[in-house]
C-alpha positions in Angstrom: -14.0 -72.6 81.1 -15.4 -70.7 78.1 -13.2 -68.7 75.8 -13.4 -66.9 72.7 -11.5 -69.5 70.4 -12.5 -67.6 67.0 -10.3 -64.7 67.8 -7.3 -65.9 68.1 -7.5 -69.3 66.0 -8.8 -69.1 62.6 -9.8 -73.2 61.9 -11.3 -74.1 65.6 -12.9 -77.5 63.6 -8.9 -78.3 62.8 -7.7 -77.8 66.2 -10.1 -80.0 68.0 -9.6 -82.6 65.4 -5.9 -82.1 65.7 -6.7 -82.8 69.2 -8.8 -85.4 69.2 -6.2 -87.2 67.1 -3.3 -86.8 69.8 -6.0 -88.1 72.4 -6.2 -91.2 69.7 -2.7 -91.9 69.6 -1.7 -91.8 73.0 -4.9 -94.4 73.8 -3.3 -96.7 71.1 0.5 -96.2 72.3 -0.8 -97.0 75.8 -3.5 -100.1 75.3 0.0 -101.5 73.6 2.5 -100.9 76.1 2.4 -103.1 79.0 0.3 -102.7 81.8 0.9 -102.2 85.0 -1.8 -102.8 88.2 -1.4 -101.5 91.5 -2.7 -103.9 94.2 -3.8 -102.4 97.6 -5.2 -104.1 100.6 -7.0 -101.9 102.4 -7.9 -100.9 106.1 -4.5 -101.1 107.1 -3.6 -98.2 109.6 -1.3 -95.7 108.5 1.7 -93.6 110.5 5.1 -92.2 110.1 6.4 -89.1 107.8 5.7 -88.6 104.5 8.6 -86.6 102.7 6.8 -84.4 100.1 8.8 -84.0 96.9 9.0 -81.0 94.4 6.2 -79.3 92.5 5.2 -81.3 89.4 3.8 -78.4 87.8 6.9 -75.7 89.5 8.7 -78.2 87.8 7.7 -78.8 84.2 7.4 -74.9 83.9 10.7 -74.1 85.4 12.4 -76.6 83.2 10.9 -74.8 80.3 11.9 -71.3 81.6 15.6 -72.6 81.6 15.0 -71.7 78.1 15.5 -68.0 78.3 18.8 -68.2 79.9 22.0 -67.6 77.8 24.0 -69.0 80.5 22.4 -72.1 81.8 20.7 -72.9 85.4 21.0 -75.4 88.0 17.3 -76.4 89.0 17.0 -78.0 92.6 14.2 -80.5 93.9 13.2 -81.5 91.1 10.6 -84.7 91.3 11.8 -87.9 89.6 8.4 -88.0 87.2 7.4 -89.8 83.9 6.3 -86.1 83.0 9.8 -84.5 84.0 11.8 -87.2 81.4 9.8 -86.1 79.0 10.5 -82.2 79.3 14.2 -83.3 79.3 13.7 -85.0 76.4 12.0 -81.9 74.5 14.9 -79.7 75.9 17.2 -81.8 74.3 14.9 -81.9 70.9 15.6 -78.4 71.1 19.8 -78.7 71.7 19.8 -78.0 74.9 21.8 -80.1 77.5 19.8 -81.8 80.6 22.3 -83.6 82.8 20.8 -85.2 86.2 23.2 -85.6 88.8 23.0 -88.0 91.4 20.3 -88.0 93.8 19.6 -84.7 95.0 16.7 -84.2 92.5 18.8 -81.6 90.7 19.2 -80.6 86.9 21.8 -79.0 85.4 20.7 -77.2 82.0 23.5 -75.9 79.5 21.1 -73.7 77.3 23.8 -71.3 75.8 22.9 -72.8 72.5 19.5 -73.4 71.0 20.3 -75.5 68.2 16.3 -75.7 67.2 13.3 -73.7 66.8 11.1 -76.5 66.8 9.9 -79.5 69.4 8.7 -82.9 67.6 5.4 -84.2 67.7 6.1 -87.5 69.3 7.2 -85.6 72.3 4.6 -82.6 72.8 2.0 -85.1 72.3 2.1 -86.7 75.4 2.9 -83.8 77.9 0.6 -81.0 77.7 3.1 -79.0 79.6 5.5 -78.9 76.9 3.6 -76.2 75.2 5.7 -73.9 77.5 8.5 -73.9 75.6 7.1 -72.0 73.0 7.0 -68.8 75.1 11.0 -69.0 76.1 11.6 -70.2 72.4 10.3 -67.3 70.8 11.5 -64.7 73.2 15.1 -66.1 72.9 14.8 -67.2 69.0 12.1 -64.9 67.4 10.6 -68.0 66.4 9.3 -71.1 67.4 7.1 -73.9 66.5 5.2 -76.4 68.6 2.6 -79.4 68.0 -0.8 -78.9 70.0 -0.3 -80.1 73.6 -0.9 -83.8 74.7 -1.8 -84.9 78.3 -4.9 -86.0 80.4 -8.1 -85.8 78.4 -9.8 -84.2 81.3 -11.5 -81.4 79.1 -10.9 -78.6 76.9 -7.5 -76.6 77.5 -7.7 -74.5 74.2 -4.1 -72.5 73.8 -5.9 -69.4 72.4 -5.2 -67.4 75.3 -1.6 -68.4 75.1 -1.8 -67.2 71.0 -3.4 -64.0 71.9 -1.6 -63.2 74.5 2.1 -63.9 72.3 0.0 -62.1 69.3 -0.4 -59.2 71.5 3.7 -59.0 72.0 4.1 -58.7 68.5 3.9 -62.3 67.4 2.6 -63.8 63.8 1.1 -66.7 65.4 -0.8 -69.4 63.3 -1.9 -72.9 63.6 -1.7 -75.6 60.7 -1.9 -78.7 60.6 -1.6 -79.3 64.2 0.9 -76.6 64.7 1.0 -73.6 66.4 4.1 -71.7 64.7 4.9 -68.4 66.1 7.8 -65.8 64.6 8.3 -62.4 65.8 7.4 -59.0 63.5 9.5 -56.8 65.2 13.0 -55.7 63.5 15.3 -57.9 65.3 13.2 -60.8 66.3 12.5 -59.2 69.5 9.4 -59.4 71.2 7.6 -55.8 72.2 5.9 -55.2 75.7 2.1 -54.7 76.1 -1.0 -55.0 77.8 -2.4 -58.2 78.0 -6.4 -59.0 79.7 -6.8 -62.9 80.1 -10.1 -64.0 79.6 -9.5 -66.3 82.0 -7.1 -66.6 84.9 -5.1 -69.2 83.1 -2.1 -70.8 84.6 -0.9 -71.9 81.3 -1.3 -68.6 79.8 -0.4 -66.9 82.3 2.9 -68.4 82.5 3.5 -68.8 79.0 2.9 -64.8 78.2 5.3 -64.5 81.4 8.0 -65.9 80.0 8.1 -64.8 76.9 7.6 -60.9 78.0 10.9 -61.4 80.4 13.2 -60.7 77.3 10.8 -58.6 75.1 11.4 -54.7 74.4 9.4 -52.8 77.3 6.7 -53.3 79.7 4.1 -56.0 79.5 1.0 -56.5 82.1 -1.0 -59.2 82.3 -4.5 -58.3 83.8 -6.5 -61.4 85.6 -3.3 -63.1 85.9 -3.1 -66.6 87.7 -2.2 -66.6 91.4 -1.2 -69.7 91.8 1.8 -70.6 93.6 3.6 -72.5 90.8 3.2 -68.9 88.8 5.3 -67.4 91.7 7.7 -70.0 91.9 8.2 -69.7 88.2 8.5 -65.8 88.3 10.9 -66.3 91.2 12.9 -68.6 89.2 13.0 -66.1 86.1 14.2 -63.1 89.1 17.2 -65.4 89.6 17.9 -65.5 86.2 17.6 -61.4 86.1 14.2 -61.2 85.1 12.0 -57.7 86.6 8.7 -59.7 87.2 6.3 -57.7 89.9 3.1 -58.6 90.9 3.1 -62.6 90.4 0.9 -63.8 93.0 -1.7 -61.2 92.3 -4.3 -60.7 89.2 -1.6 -58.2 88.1 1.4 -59.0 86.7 3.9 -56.4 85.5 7.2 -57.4 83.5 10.0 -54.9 81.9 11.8 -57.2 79.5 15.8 -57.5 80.0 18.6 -57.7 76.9 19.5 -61.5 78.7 19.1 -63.5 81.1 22.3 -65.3 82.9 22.7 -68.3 85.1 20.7 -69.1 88.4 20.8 -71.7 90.8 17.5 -72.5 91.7 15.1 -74.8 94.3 11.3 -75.2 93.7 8.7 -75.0 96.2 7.3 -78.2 97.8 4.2 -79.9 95.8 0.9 -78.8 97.7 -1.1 -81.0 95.4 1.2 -84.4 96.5 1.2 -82.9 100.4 -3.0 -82.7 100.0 -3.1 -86.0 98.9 -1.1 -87.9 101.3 -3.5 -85.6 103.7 -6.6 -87.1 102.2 -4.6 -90.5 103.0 -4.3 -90.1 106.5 -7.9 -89.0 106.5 -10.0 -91.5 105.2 -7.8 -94.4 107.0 -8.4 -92.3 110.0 -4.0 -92.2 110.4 -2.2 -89.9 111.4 0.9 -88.9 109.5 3.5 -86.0 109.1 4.5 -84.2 106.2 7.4 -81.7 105.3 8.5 -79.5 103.8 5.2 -77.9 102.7 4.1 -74.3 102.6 0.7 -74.2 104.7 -0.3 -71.4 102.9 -0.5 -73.0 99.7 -3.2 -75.5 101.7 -5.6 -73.4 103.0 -8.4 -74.1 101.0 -7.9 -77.7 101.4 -7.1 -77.5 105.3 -10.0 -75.3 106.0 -12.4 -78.1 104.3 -10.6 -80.9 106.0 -11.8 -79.5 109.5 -15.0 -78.6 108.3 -15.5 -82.6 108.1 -13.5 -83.3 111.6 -10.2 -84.0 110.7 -7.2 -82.4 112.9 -4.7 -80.3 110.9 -1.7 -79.4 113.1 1.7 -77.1 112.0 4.1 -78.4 113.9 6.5 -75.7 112.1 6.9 -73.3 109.6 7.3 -75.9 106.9 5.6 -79.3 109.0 2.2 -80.3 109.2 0.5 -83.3 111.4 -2.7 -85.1 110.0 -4.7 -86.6 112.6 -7.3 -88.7 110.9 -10.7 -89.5 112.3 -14.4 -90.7 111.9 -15.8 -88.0 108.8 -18.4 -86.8 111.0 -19.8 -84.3 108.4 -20.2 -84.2 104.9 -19.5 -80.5 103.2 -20.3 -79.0 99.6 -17.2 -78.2 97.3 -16.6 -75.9 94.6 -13.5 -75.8 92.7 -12.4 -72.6 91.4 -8.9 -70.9 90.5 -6.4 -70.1 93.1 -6.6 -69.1 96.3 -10.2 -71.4 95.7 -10.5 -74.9 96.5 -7.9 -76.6 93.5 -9.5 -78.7 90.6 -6.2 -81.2 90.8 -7.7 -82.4 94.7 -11.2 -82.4 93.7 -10.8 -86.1 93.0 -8.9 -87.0 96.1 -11.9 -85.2 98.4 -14.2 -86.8 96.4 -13.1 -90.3 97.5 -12.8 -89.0 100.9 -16.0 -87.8 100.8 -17.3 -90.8 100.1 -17.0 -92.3 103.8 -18.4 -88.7 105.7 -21.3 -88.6 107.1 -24.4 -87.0 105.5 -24.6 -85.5 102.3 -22.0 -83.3 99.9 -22.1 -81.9 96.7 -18.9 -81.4 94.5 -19.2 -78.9 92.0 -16.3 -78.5 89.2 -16.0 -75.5 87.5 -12.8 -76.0 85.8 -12.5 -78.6 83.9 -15.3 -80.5 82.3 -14.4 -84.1 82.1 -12.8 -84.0 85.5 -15.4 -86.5 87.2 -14.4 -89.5 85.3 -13.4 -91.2 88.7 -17.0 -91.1 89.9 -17.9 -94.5 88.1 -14.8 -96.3 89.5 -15.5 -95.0 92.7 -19.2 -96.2 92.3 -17.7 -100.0 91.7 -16.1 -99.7 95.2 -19.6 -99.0 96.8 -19.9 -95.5 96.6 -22.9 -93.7 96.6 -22.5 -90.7 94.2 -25.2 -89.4 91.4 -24.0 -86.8 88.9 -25.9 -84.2 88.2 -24.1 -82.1 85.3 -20.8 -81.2 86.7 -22.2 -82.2 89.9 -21.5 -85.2 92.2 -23.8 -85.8 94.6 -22.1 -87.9 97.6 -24.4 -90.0 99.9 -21.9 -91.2 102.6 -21.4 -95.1 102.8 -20.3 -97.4 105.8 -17.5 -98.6 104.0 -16.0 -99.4 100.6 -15.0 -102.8 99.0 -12.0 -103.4 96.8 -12.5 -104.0 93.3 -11.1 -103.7 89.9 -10.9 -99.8 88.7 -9.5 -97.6 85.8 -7.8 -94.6 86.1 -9.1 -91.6 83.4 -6.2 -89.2 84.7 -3.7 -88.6 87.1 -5.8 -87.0 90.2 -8.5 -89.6 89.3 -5.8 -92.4 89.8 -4.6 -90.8 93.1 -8.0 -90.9 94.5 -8.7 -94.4 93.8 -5.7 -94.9 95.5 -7.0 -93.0 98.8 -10.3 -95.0 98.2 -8.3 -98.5 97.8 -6.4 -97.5 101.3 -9.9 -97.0 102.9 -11.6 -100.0 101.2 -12.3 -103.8 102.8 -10.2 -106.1 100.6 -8.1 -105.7 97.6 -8.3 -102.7 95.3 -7.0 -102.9 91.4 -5.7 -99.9 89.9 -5.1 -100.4 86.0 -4.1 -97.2 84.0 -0.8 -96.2 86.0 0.6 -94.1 83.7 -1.5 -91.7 85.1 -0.3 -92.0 88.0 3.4 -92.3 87.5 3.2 -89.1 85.6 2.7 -87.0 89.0 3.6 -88.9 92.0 7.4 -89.3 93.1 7.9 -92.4 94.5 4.2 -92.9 95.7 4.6 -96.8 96.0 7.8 -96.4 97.9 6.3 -93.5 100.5 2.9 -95.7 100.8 5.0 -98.8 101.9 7.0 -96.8 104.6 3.8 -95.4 106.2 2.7 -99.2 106.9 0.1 -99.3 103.4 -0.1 -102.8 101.5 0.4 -102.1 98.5 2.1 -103.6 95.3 2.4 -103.3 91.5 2.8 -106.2 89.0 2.9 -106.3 84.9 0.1 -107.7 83.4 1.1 -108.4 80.1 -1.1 -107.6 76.7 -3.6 -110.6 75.5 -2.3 -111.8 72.4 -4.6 -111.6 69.1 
């Protein structure tokens, strides 16, 4: 993803370095921490239903949104997540109240008083998501200010579309030092509608310009706007509140900006990234398994490829699917490209399928350039993949062998998952904060679908 950084951000040398130094940090805090390993035996057959929890990334940006309501919300389904503690946490950095009741994933938000502008560093650094709140911040406080974004180092996520886009509504947006700080010019501290062209089709920006235009004087379009459905369930969320969104699910979205927003009661959609992976589950252990509630048409891509290589995909119902897993008798080429395309957060997952099919594929990512980080661990398990630029060129093996293996990122540690649950003998998965950041429960729904799998602490070698 290229973009035209100079534009919008003055000192491009700072930011990366600013970046590179989060990157730094979070290696160190985790190297210290104690690690976890995740032991699976594989070749075990799999079978049963796999309950598929709510949207990580719904989530994170819906919990930011609660921002720009004057009367608080009540957010539904809400995953229990590493990442989703630490958007509570920068809510309440912020004043506002989070209270999690009980055990029907649901949030109550108390956001009728904003008690800071500002999110500390110690938080935003370790969930790139938490660069949302800047959008809601400023529209609600005329101001904001927010540390560069943290996360998984799986390329460059620049925020200039995000600072030209807020610049473009009337914002005096700057980075220093690490910081993006952000105050309205308008009389008032109101934000002023206009017509915004992405660059890109950014779901970050895209969401983050969304937001903030909900409360700003006037009409705001966004041109080449993400489609994704976590920008629908998001502009759906902000509706409930009394936002005018049109458009969301299209390349144009059109916003008239409202005095206020009041309170909502609100459930997010199912996540199509944790149903595709469970999918890629029952695939390469040649299971079949059951999953609800998802939305088969946020799957398509990932369905239609699925029985391009042989695999049965059943819908049993509006919101239930039925993987029937087989031999792969065919390997197939992959591109991954924005919404409604073929999503960069499974590319891993298929990947590790893809390792077992028959023939030849080629994966091709286009979105994110470190995002084949996984194809050396998967290597160590047998597989037979040369990369070729942002290529991966899959020979298909016989089988796979257990072995030790580090996750880069979350996706990468979900596929070597997939690949352990495939693999003769015992696969070790080091690097698990990766993986607890996105999965609900994964241990817990592995162990009721008949998978051997278990975690233990490993702790640090002393110096």
């Amino acid at each position: 993803m290229k973009c035209e950084e100079g534009r919008a951000i003055n000192n491009t040398t700072q930011v990366k370095e600013e970046v590179k130094a989060v990157q730094r940090e979070q290696l160190t805090d985790n190297q210290n921490q104690q690690e976890s390993v995740l032991h699976i035996t594989g070749r075990s057959p799999l079978a049963g239903f796999v309950p598929i929890s709510g949207a990580k990334n719904s989530a994170l940006a819906i919990m930011a949104g609660s921002l720009l309501s004057s009367d608080g919300c009540r957010i539904r389904n809400i995953p229990s997540l590493v990442d989703v503690k630490r958007m509570c946490d920068i809510l309440a950095a912020v004043g506002v109240k989070v209270d999690r009741n009980g055990n029907d994933g649901a949030i109550e938000v108390d956001s009728r008083h904003i008690g800071q502008s500002s999110a500390p560093y110690e938080l935003v650094s370790k969930l790139r998501a938490s660069f949302f709140v800047i959008g809601p911040l400023l529209a609600r406080l005329g101001i904001a200010r927010i540390p560069l974004p943290g996360g998984c180092a799986i390329g460059a996520r620049p925020v200039d579309l995000h600072v030209r886009g807020l610049q473009m509504l009337g914002a005096d947006v700057r980075i220093e030092h690490g910081i993006v700080q952000a105050y309205s010019k308008q009389p008032g501290g109101r934000l002023k509608g206009a017509k915004i062209y992405l660059d890109y089709p950014s779901v970050g920006a895209t969401e983050t310009i969304m937001m903030a235009a909900t409360l700003a004087e006037g009409e705001t379009i966004i041109e080449n706007s993400a489609q994704e459905p976590e920008v629908v369930d998001l502009a759906n969320f902000c509706r409930a509140m009394g936002a005018k969104i049109r458009g969301a699910g299209t390349k144009t979205i059109t916003i008239d900006g409202v005095p206020r927003m009041h309170f909502a009661d609100y459930a997010i959609i199912p996540d199509r990234v944790e149903a595709a992976t469970f999918m890629m589950a029952a695939a390469i252990t040649r299971s079949t398994l059951t999953l609800a509630p998802v939305i088969p048409d946020h799957l398509i891509a990932v369905i239609a490829k699925l029985q391009e290589v042989g695999i049965g995909v059943i819908q049993e119902s509006p919101n239930r699917i039925r993987i029937e897993g087989d031999r792969i008798h065919r390997g197939t080429d992959i591109e991954t490209l924005p919404y409604p395309g073929f999503p960069t957060d499974m590319q891993a997952q298929f990947t590790a399928l893809l390792t077992l099919a028959e023939g030849n594929s080629v994966v091709t990512e286009t979105v994110f350039e470190n995002r084949l980080q996984h194809v050396a661990e998967l290597c160590r398990m047998g597989a037979n993949i040369r990369l070729k630029g942002n290529n991966a060129l899959i020979t298909g093996v016989p089988n796979l062998s257990g072995a030790p293996v580090m996750a880069s990122d979350l996706r990468a540690s979900a596929a070597l998952v997939i690949a352990g649950l495939a693999a003769e003998g015992v696969t070790q998965i080091k690097g698990l904060h990766h993986l607890d950041r996105g999965y609900d429960r994964i241990e817990e729904k592995l162990l009721n679908i008949g998978a051997k799998v278990s975690r233990s602490i490993v702790e640090p070698e002393s110096t």
